[in-house]
C-alpha positions as CSV (number, residue, x, y, z in Angstrom):
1,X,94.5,-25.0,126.7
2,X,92.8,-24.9,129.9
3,X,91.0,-22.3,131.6
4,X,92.1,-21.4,135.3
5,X,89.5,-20.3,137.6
6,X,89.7,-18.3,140.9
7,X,90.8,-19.8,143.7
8,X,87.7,-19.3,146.0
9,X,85.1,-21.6,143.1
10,X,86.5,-24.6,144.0
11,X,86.4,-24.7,147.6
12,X,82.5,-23.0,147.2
13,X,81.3,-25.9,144.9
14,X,83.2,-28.9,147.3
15,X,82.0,-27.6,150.2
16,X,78.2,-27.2,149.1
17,X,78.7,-31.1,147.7
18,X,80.1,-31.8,151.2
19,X,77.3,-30.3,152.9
20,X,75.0,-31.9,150.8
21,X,76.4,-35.4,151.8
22,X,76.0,-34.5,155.0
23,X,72.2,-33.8,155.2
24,X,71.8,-36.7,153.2
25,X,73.9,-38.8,155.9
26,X,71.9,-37.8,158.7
27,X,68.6,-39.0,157.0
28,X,70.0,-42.2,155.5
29,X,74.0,-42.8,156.6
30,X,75.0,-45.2,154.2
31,X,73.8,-42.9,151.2
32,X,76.6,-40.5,151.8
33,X,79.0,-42.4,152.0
34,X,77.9,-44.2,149.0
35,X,78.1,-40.4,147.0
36,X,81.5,-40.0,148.8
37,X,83.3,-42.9,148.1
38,X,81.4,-45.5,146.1
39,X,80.7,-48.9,146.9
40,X,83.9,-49.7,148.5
41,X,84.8,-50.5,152.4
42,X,83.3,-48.1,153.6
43,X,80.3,-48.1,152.1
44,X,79.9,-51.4,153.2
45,X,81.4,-51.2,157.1
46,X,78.6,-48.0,157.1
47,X,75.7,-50.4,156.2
48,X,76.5,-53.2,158.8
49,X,77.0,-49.9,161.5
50,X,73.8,-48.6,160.9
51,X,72.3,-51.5,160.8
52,X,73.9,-52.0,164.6
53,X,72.3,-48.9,165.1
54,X,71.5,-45.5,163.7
55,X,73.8,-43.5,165.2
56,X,77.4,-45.7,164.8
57,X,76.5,-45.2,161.2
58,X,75.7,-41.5,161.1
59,X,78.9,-41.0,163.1
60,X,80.8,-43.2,160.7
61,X,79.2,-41.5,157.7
62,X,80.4,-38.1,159.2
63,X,83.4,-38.7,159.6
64,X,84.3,-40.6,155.8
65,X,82.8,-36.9,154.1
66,X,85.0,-34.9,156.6
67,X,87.8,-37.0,156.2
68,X,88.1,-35.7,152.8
């Protein structure tokens, strides 16, 4: 038996997660996309951008947390 919960909880506790990830990938890039998707691809791409430069990774990291 499950329980159902309103609607509006779920969207509430993803995007405070997705803001979260966020802050953390303007400090440090490749850390939200490591709490976003593991240590896959992208992970990995993010490292070798930010290591190109700050900002190809932040943009990078951005965009892998809004793509979801």
């Amino acid at each position: 038996m499950s329980t159902q919960y309103p609607q509006h909880v779920q969207p509430q506790s993803s995007t405070f997660m997705d803001v979260l990830r966020i802050i953390l990938a303007i400090i440090l890039p490749p850390v939200g996309v490591l709490m976003q998707v593991g240590l896959g691809m992208h992970f990995w791409l993010n490292i070798v951008l930010t290591l190109c430069g700050y900002i190809p990774g932040l943009v990078h990291a951005v965009w892998v947390i809004a793509k979801k």
